[in-house]
C-alpha positions in Angstrom: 51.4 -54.9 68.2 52.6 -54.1 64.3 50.4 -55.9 61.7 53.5 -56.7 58.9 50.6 -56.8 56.4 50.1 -53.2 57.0 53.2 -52.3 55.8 52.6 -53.1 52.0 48.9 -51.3 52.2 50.2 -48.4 53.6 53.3 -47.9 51.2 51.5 -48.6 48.3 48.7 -46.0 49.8 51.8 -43.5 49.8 52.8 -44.0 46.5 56.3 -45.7 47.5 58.0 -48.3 45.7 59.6 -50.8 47.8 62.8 -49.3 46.9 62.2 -45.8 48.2 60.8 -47.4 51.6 63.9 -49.1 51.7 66.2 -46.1 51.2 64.2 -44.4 54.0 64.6 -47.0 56.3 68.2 -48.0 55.7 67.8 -51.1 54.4 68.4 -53.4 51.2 64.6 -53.5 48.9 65.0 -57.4 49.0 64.4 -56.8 52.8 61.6 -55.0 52.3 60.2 -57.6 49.8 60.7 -60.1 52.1 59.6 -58.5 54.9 56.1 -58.1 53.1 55.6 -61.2 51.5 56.5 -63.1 55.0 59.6 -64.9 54.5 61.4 -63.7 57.1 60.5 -62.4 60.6 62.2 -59.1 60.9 63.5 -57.7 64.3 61.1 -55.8 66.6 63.6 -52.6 66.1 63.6 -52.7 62.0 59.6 -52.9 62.1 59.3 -50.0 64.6 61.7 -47.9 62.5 59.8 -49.0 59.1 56.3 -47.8 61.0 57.6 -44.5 62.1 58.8 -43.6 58.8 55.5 -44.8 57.5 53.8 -42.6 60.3 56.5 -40.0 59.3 55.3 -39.8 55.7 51.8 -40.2 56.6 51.7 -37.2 58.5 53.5 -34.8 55.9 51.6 -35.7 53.2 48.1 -34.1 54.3 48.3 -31.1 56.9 46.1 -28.9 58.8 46.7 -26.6 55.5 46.1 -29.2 53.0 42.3 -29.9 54.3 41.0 -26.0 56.0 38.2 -24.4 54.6 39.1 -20.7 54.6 38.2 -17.7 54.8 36.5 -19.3 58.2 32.4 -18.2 58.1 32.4 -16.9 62.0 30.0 -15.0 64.5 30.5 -12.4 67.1 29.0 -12.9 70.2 26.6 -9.8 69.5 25.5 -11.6 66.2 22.1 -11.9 65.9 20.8 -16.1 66.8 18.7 -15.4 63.8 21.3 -14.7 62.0 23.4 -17.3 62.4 20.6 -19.7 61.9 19.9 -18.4 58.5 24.0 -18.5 57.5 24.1 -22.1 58.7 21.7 -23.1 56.8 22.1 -21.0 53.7 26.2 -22.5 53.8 24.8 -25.9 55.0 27.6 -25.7 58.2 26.3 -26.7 61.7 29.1 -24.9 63.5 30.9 -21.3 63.9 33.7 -20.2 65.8 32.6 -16.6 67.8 35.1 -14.2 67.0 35.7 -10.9 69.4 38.5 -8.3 68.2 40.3 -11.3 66.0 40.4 -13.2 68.9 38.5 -16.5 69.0 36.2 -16.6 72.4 33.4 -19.5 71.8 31.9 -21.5 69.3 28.1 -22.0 68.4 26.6 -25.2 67.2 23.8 -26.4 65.8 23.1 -28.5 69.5 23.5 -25.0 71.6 21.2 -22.9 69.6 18.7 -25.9 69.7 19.5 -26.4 73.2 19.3 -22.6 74.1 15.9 -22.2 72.2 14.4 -25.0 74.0 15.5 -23.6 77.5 15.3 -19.9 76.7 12.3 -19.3 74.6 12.6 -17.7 70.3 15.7 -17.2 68.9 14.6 -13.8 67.4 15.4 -12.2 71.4 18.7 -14.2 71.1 22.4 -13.3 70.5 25.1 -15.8 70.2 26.2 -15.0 73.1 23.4 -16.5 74.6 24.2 -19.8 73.6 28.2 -20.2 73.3 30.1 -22.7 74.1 33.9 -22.9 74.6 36.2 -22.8 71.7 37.0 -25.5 69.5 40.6 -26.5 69.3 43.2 -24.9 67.8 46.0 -26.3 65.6 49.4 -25.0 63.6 48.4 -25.2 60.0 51.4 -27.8 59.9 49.6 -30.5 62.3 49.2 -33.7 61.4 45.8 -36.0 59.7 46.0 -37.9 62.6 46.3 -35.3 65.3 43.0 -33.5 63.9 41.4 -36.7 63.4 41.9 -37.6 67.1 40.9 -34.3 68.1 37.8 -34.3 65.7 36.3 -37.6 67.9 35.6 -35.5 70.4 34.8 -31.6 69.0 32.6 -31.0 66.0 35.4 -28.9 64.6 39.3 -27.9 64.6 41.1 -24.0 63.7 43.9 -24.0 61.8 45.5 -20.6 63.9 49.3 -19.3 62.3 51.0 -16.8 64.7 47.5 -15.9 66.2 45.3 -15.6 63.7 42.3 -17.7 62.9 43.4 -19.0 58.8 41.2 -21.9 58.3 38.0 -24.4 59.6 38.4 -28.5 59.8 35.1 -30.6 60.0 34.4 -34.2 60.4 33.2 -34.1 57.0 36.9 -32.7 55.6 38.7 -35.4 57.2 36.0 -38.0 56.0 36.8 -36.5 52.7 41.2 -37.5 52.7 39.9 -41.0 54.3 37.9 -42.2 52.0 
């Protein structure tokens, strides 16, 4: 369930001395020591509350904000397919959200304009509209690595939205970028 071994890669990876982990925890730093050298087996509770400020820390350290690209490169769904080709590869980006009066309604990708080319004939007849899909997800520019990360395995990109309006853009290739 916990790996105890963890716990010293992950507070060194933080930047915490045993001593600060300690004081966030509640606990004495020879505890801590112990606990990550092996000498003791610590109670289930103590390890959980050692992971979840780990987890805690993890999480405020890079945010939605920290990683967005912005201003965010978008189309409209009356934007030329053309177009959009030429920006994507010009900014060397394989996705756009589609934007209509500030609001977000679609995304395009570099897999739906194939996609609609190959079912619909030249793009030069095309309009993004032609080829949209549904919205990537939205996030507060306060969510967490992990939260985007999770939601990245599935979407080709996450918005970073504050009180309803589209602030910022996070790839696969951002997040690849804070985990390396």
């Amino acid at each position: 369930m916990f790996d105890l071994e963890e716990i010293r890669r992950r507070r060194k990876r933080l930047g915490l001395t045993q001593k600060e982990l300690a004081k966030l925890v509640g606990v004495s730093q020879p505890l801590i020591a112990r606990i990550e050298s092996g000498t003791i087996d610590p109670k289930l509770s103590l390890v959980k509350r050692i992971f979840d400020v780990l987890d805690e820390l993890e999480g405020k350290k890079t945010t939605a904000k920290d990683i967005m690209n912005s201003p965010v490169i978008y189309a409209t769904p009356e934007t030329p397919l053309e177009e959009v080709m030429e920006i994507m590869m010009e900014r060397g980006i394989s996705q756009m959200p589609v934007l209509e009066s500030g609001s977000v309604v679609g995304s395009v990708t570099e897999s739906s304009i194939i996609r609609t080319i190959l079912s619909r004939g030249k793009a030069n007849k095309l309009r993004v509209k032609d080829c949209m899909d549904k919205p990537f997800p939205k996030v507060h520019p306060s969510e967490s690595l992990d939260v985007i990360s999770k939601l990245l395995l599935e979407n080709p990109a996450v918005l970073v939205v504050d009180c309803g309006k589209l602030i910022g853009i996070i790839t696969k290739q951002d997040v690849m970028k804070i985990l390396k």
